[in-house]
N, C-alpha and C positions, 0 to 999 in steps of 0.2 A: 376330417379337417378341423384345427383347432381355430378359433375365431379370438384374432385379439383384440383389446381395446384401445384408441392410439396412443394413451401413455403408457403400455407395458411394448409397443411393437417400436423396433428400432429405427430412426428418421432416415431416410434414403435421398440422393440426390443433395442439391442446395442445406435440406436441414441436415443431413449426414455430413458435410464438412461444417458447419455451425456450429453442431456437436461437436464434434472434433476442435474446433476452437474453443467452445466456453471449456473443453475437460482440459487442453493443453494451457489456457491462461488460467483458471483454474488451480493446477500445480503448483505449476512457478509462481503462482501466489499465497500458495501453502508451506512450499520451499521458503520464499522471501520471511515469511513469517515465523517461520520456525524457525530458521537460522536469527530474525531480532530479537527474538527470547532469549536466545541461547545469549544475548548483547549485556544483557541483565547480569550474569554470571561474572562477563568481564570489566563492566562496570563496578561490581561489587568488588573486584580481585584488587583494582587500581585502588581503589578510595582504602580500600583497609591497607595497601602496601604504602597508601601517601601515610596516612596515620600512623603507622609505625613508623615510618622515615622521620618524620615531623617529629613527633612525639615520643618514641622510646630514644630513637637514636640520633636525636635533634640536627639530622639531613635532609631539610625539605628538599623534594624533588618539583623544580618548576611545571613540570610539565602535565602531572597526573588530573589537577581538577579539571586542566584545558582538553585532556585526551577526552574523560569523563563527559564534557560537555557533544564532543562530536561526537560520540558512541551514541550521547542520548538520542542526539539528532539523528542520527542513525536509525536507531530504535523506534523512533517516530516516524520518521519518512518509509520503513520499510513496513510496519506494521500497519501502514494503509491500506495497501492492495489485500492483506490477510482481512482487515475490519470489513472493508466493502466487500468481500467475499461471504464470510459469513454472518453479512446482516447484522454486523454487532454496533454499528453508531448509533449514536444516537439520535431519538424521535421522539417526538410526541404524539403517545400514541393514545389518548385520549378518544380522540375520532378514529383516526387507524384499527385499531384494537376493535373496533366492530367492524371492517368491511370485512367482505366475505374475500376467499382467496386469490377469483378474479378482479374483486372489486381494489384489494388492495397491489395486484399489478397492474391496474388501471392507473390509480396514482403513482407509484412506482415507475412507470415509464414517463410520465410527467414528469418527473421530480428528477429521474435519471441525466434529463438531458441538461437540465439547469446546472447540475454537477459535470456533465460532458462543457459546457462551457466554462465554467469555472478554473477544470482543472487544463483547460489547453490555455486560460490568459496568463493560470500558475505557471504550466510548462514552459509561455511564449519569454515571460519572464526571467525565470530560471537557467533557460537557453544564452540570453541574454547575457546573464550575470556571468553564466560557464564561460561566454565566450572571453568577455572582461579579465576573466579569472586567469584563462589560460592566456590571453594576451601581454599581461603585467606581471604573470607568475607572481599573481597577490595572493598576497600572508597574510597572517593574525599578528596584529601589533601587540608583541610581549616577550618577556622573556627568552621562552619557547622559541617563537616566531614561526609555527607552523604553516603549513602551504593551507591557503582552503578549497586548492583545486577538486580533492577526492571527496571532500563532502558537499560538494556546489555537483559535482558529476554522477554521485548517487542521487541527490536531491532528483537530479532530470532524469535519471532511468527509474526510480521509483516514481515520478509523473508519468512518465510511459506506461509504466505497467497498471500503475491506478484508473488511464484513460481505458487502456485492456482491458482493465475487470470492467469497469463503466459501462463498453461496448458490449461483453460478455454480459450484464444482468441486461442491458436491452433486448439482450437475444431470448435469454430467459424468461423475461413478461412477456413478450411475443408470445413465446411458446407455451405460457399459462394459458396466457388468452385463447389461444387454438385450440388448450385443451392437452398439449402436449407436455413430454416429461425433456427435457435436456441433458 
């Protein structure tokens, strides 16, 4: 009989759907993430086709710096849930940087929650404005005169998914704490 130790043996019950949830928010927050890099590319396509419009063939297109602005937004609001995934914000880790590995998901679940509130007054907010948005089918005063429905609408499902990963690393220092792997 092989004897494991309980972060190599698989969570059963209550921690086996837990698991099951930090690896499924988890994904779709590596998905989100990857898909906003890829944002970079088409940001870059827009700005060089305005510059040659502009510049070689003196055709400014109104609308490329404005598209450029909401990719970035884009690009930010989705590259959230990827950041809080893999621990990449930042901290000061002066103190940090010595606790030991339970010690620093001791703080971590502290400091978790202060962000679980934050990001539901962002979401309450954001909610809020979507709903404004689609009630006035309010535009960007310009030229252009773009809707800002689809970027007030990612705004709130990338708050969603941010609060997911939030809830997913609380499950995860739980789980340090125990002793356990998720």
């Amino acid at each position: 009989m092989n004897v494991e130790s309980a972060a190599q043996r698989k969570p059963e019950g209550v921690w086996g759907g837990i698991a099951r949830y930090v690896r499924f928010v988890d994904r779709i927050s590596d998905y989100v993430g990857y898909l906003a890099a890829s944002l970079i590319f088409m940001m870059g396509g827009v700005l060089i086709f305005d510059a040659i419009t502009r510049n070689l063939l003196k055709m400014p297109v109104h609308w490329a710096v404005e598209l450029t602005q909401f990719t970035l937004a884009a690009y930010y609001f989705m590259g959230g849930p990827f950041t809080l995934k893999n621990n990449e914000h930042v901290r000061m880790d002066l103190w940090y940087s010595t606790l030991t590995e339970r010690g620093k998901a001791k703080v971590d679940l502290v400091t978790v929650w202060c962000l679980i509130f934050y990001l539901a007054v962002l979401l309450t907010g954001s909610i809020s404005s979507l709903q404004y948005a689609i009630a006035t089918n309010e535009k960007r005063f310009s030229i252009w005169n773009p809707s800002v429905i689809p970027i007030k609408a990612l705004l709130t499902a990338c708050l969603v998914l941010m609060l997911l990963q939030a809830f997913s690393l609380v499950c995860k220092h739980i789980a340090t704490l125990r002793g356990e792997k998720l």
